[in-house]
N, C-alpha and C positions, 0 to 999 in steps of 0.2 A: 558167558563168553561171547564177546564180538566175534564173529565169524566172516571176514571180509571174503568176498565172493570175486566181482568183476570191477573194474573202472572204467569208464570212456569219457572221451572230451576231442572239443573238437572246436577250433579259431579260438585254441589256450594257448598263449605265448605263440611258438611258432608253428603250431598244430594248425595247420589248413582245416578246410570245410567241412572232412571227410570223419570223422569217430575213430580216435585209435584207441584202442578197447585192450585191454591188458587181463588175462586171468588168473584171479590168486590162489587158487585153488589148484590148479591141473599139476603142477612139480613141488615137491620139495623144496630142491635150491636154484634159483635162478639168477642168471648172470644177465647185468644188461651193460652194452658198450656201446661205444660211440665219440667220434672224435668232439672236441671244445665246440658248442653250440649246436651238437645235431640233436637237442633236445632227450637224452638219455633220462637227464635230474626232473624234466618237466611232470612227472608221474607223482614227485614227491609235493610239490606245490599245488596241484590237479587235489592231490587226497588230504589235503589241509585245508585248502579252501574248500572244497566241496562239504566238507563235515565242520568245518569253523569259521569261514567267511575270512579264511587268511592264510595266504601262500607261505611256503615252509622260509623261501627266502625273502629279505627285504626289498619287494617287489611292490609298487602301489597298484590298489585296483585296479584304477583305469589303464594300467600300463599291460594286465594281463591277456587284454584282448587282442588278436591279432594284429596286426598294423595293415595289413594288405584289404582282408576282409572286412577289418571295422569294426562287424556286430555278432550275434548271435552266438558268444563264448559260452559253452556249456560243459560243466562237469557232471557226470551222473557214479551215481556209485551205489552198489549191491552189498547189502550184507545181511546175515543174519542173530538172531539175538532172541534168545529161550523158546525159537521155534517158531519166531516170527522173523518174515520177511520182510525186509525192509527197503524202500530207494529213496536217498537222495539226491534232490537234483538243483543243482544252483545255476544261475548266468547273469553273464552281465551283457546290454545292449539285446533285446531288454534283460529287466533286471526279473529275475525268477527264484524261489524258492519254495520248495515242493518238498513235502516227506507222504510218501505212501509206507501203509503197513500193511500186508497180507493184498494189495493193490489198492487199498482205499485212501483215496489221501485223508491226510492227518490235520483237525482244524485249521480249514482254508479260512475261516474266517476270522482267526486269529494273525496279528502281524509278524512281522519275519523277525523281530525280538524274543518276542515271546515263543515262537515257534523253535529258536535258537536257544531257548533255553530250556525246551521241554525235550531238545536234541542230546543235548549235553546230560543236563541231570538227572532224567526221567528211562532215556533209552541209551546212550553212549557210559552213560553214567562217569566218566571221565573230562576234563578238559585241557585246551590245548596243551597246557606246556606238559601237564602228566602222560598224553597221551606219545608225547613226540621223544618223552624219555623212556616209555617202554617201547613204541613200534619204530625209532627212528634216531642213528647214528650217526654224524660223519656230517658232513657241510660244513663251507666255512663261519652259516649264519647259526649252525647247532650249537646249543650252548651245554655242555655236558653237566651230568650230573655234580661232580666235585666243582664248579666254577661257577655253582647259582649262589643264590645270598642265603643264610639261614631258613630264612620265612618261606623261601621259596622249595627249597629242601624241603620243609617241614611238610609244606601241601602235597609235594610228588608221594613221599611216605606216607601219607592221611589218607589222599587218594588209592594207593596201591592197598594199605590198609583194610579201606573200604570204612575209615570211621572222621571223614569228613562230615559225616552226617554230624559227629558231636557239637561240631562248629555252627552247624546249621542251625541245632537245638540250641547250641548255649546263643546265637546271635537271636532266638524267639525268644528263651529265658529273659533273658536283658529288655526283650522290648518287652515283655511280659510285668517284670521289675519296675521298670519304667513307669508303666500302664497304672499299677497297682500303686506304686508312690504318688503317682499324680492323683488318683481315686483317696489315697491315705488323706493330701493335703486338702482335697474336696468336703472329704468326710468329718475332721478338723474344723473345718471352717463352718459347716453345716453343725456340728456339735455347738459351737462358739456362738452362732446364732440360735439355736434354739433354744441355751443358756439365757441368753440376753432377753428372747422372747417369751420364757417362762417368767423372766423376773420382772419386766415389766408386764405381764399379765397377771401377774399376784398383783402387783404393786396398783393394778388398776381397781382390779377385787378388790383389793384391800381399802382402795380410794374411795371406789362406790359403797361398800356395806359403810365402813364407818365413819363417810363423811356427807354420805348421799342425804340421810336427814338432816344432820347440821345445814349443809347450803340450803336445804327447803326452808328451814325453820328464819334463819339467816334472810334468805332471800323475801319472804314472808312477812319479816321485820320491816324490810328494806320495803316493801310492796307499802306496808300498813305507814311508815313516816311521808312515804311518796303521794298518798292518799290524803294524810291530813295536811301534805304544803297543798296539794292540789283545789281540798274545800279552803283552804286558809289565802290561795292566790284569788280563787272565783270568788269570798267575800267581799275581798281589794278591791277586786273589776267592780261588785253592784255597786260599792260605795261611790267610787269614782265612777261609777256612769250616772247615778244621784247626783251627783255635783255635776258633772257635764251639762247632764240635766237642766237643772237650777240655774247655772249660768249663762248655759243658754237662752231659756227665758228671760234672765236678767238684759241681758247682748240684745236681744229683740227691740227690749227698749229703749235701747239707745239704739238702734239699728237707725242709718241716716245720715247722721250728726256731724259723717265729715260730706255728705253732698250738700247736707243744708251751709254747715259751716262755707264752705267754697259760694253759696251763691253771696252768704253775707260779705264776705268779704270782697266780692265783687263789686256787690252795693255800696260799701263803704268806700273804695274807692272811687265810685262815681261820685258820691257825698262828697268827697273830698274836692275831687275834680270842682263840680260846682259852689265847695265856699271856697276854692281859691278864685275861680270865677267873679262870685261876687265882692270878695276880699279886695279884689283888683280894680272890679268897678265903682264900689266905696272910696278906695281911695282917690281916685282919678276924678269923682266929680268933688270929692272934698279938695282934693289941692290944686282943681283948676276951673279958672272960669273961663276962659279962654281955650276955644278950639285947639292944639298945639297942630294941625294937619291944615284947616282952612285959614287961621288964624281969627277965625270969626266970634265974636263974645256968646257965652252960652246963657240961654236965659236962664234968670234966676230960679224962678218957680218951677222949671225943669229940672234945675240940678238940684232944685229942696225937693223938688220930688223922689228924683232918683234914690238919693241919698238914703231920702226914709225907706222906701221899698227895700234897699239893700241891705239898708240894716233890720227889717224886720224878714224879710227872707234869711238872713244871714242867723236872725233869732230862732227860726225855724231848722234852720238846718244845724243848728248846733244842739236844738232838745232832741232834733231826730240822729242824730247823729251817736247823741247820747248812749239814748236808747238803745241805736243796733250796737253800739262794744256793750252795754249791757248785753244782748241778746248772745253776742258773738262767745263772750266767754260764756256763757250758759254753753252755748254749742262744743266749744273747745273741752268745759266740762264730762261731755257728754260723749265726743272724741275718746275723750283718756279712759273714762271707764269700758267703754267699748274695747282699746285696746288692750286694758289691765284684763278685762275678760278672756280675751281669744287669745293671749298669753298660759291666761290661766286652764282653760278647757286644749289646748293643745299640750300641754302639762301632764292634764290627767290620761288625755288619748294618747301620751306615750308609754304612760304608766302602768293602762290597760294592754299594750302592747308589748311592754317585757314580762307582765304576768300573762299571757298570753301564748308570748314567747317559751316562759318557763313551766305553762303548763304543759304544754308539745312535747318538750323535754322528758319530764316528769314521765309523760303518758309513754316515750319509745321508752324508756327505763324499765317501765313496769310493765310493757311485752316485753320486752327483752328477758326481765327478769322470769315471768313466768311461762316462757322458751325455754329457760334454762332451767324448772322445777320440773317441766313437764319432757325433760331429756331428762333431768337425773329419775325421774318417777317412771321412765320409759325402760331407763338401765337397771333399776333396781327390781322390774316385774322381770327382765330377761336377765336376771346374772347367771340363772341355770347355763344358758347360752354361755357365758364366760367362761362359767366352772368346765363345761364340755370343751371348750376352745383350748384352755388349759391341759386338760387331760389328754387332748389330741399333741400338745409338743410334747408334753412329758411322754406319750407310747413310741412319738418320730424320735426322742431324743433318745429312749432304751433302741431302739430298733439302730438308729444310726451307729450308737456308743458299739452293740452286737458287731453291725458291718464292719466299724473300724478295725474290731478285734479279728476279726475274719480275714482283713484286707494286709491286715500285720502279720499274723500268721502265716496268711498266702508267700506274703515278704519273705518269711523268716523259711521257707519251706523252698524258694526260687532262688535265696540267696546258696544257702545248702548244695542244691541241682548246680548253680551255675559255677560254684568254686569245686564240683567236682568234673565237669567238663570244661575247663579253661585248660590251659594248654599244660600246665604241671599238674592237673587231675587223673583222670580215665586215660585219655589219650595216652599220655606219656608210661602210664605203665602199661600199657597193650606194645606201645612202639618198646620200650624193654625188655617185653617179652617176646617180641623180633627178632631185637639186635644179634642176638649171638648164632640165629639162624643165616641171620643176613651178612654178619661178617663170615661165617665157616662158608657159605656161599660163594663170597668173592675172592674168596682166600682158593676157595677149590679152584676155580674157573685160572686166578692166576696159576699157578700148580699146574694146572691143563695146558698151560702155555710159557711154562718152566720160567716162569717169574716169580720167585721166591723171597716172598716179602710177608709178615706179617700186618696185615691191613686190619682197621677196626676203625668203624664212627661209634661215637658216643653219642648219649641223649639226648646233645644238640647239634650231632650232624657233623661233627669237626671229626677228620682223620688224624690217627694215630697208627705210625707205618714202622715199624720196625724193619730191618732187616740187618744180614750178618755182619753190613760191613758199615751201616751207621744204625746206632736205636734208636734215635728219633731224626724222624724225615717226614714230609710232606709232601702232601701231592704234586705241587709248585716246584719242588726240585726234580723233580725226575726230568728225563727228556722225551721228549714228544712220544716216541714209540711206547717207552715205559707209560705214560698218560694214557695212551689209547688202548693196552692191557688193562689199565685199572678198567679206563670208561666200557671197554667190553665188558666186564669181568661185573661191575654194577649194573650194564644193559639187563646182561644172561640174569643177573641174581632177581631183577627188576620183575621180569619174565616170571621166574619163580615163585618170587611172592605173589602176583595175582594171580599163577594158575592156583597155588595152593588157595587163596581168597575167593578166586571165582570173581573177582570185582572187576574188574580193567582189562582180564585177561582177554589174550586177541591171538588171531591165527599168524598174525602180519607182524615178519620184522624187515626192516630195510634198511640197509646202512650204504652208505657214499659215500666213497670213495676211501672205502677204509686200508685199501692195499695198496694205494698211489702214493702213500706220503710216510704216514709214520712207522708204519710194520714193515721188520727188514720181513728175510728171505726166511729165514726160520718162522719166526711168530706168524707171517702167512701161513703156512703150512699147519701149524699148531690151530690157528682158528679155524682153517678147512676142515679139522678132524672133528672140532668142537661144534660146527654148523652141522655136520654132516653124520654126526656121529650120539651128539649129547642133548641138541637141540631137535628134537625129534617131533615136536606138539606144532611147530612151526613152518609157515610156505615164508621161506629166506628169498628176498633181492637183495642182490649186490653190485649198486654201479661204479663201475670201475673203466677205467683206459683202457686198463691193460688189455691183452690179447691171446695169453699165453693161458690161459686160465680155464680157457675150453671146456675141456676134461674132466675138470672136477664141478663141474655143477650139471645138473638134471636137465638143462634147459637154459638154452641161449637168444636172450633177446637184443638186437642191434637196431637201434636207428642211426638213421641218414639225413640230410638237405637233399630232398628230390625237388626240384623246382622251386626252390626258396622255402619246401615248406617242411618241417620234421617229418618223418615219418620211420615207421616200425617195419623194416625190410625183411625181418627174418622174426 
């Protein structure tokens, strides 16, 4: 049981600097009055924000803090709860949030979220809207019980209840659910691969034992053909470098033949030069006796000289002449065999170079190839190794296949849980075995206030109202006063069910301005008896206008505008 003790607050709405402190504890029933804004209602938004960070009416934060003073808006409030002490204390300007328990504050080093929610769940054990339908009636921001939506109905019951916690467990179930399919599809996947890497690890085994001699044997072959191109390439090269050889020598001998050839033909053209020379001079002294330059006669015995010298030089130079084109083509012979040679010897030296060429070849082949006798010879000393590699996915693949089974079952075990805490499971037969306590409830309380109506909700919270003079009626039709009997009449039964629970239950009721509007003069009277009379576990406010009401409550609280500011004058 919440046991609300004292409240104070102070530059809250129009509460000056000064703590008006209110005790809920010292009466019974207490009346608080006060004309349109001398701050009477301020107690109810003071004790909503202070315990939920939010004013009873549609007020914004920053709007709660005084307007004169500015800052230092403080709510504090006392209560108790299974014999622990408690305060909380909120504000804004600055902004503060504090829970002491037995005086110790309560994880400071926790943020005001978390700390707001360790307020609610852990020690209030209620929240806002549940708490403001049992400790709190009347405003025009209060939304009564009959005028929430289903779902909202359903959490005020859950609450009062006290088996919201189902909702809590089925919302773990489900992440739980979750958790465990997502692990399912891992497990799946992990089976799938270990499938694939058992079979290609047979398939490897299998590759190396019974093919691992074949490629040796194979490769061995291939070793031994590569071996006899290899002697069969290097007898090609002696051969052909034996002729290289040979030719060489041969090339030696004519080595020359084209320097000498060029000087003869140099010669030759000088030979030539010189019998056109004398070719010229022969004829010139044969077909003239006469100087053609001086015009002078040339002696004869001169030019029978000439004549013969030229023609026997002229005799010379044609045996010698002869001679060098004999000699010449000797040379030019000697030319061509030279080059028929170094034709031929660059022939063989290329021939030595593609068998050369293709012994290189040959030779990476035959590493290569026995790299590869000496890996399969490497894998087939170590297949043990494999066989173990093997036998290690086949124990991951029994162990995973195990997990799966485990993780389906977990499934099949959380599906179960969570279709019996969904909202037509557990809950609704515990709320079942309510209802008929909760209608006879409301039914009483109306009765008490001579509104004679058959009222009843059903398992989803929808009224069914009989009475004598229509059978089927609704909330909706009635008229205001008759509304505010039912919303009494579910407050009281509200009340009920958490005292009997122990869950919600609280000292504190407060209703506003329940006498100013919709209760005539009778039904006042009737809920005076029921405050004062039936409601006995409870410290009752009642803020109200009126002024005539003195009398019937234990305890008269009135504020005022004293200097602009609320205050608590009596």
């Amino acid at each position: 049981m919440i046991n609300f003790k004292k409240i104070r607050y102070k530059n809250f709405l129009s509460t000056g600097n000064h703590f008006t402190e209110i005790d809920f504890q010292q009466h019974h029933t207490n009346l608080i009055i006060g004309t349109n804004g001398a701050g009477k209602s301020t107690m109810l938004d003071a004790l909503t924000f202070g315990l939920f960070n939010k004013p009873f009416r549609k007020i914004n934060k920053p709007q709660l803090v005084n307007t004169t003073n500015e800052r230092e808006c403080v709510v504090e409030i006392e209560f108790t709860v299974n014999n622990k002490e408690y305060l909380v204390r909120r504000g804004i300007k600055p902004n503060v949030f504090d829970i002491e328990v037995n005086g110790v504050p309560l994880h400071k080093e926790a943020d005001d979220r978390s700390n707001q929610r360790i307020l609610e769940e852990n020690i209030l054990k209620v929240n806002y809207k549940s708490f403001t339908q049992i400790v709190i009636l009347g405003s025009s921001t209060f939304v009564p019980f009959m005028q929430l939506t289903t779902s909202n109905r359903r959490e005020v019951i859950e609450d009062l209840l006290d088996i919201r916690i189902f909702s809590a467990m089925n919302g773990l179930i489900k992440d739980q659910i979750r958790v465990r399919r997502d692990q399912v599809k891992s497990l799946e996947l992990k089976k799938d691969t270990l499938k694939d890497k058992m079979k290609m690890q047979q398939n490897f085994i299998e590759e190396l034992e019974n093919r691992g001699n074949a490629n040796i044997d194979s490769n061995n072959e291939k070793i031994s053909k590569l071996d006899e191109e290899l002697v069969a390439y290097m007898k090609q090269n002696a051969v052909l470098e034996e002729d290289i050889h040979r030719y060489t020598k041969e090339q030696e001998e004519v080595t020359g033949a084209a320097d000498k050839l060029s000087k003869l033909n140099n010669l030759k053209g000088k030979l030539s030069q010189k019998v056109s020379t004398i070719t010229k001079e022969h004829k010139f002294f044969t077909e003239n006796t006469v100087c053609p330059t001086c015009t002078q006669e040339i002696e004869e015995e001169f030019r029978v000289n000439r004549i013969s010298d030229a023609q026997n030089k002229a005799k010379e130079l044609k045996d010698g002449y002869a001679e060098l084109e004999k000699t010449i083509k000797s040379e030019q012979e000697r030319e061509r065999q030279f080059i028929a040679l170094s034709q031929e010897i660059t022939k063989l030296t290329h021939g030595i170079s593609q068998n050369n060429t293709r012994i290189s070849l040959n030779q990476r082949q035959i590493r290569d190839l026995e790299h590869e006798i000496q890996t399969i010879t490497s894998n087939l000393q170590n297949r043990n190794t494999e066989h173990e590699k093997l036998e290690e996915f086949r124990e991951n693949l029994q162990k995973t296949i195990e997990d799966l089974s485990d993780k389906k079952q977990e499934i099949v075990h959380y599906d179960f849980a969570y279709s019996l805490l969904k909202d037509d499971g557990v809950k609704t037969k515990i709320i079942k075995k309510y209802l008929p306590f909760i209608n006879q409830q409301v039914n009483r309380y109306l009765q008490m206030m001579d509104f004679y109506i058959n009222f009843k909700l059903d398992g989803e919270f929808n009224e069914t109202v009989e009475s004598p003079i229509h059978e089927h009626f609704s909330y909706s039709s009635f008229s205001e006063g008759e509304k505010m009997r039912i919303d009494l009449s579910l407050l009281f039964t509200w009340r009920e069910v958490a005292r009997l629970k122990n869950s919600v239950n609280t000292n504190l009721l407060i209703m506003d301005e329940v006498f100013d509007s919709s209760l005539d003069g009778f039904g006042t009277e009737e809920f005076l008896k029921i405050i004062r009379y039936v409601i006995k576990d409870a410290n009752i406010f009642v803020i109200s206008h009126k002024t005539d009401l003195h009398d019937k409550f234990e305890s008269v609280l009135k504020f005022d505008k004293v200097k602009g500011f609320s205050t608590m004058v009596s």
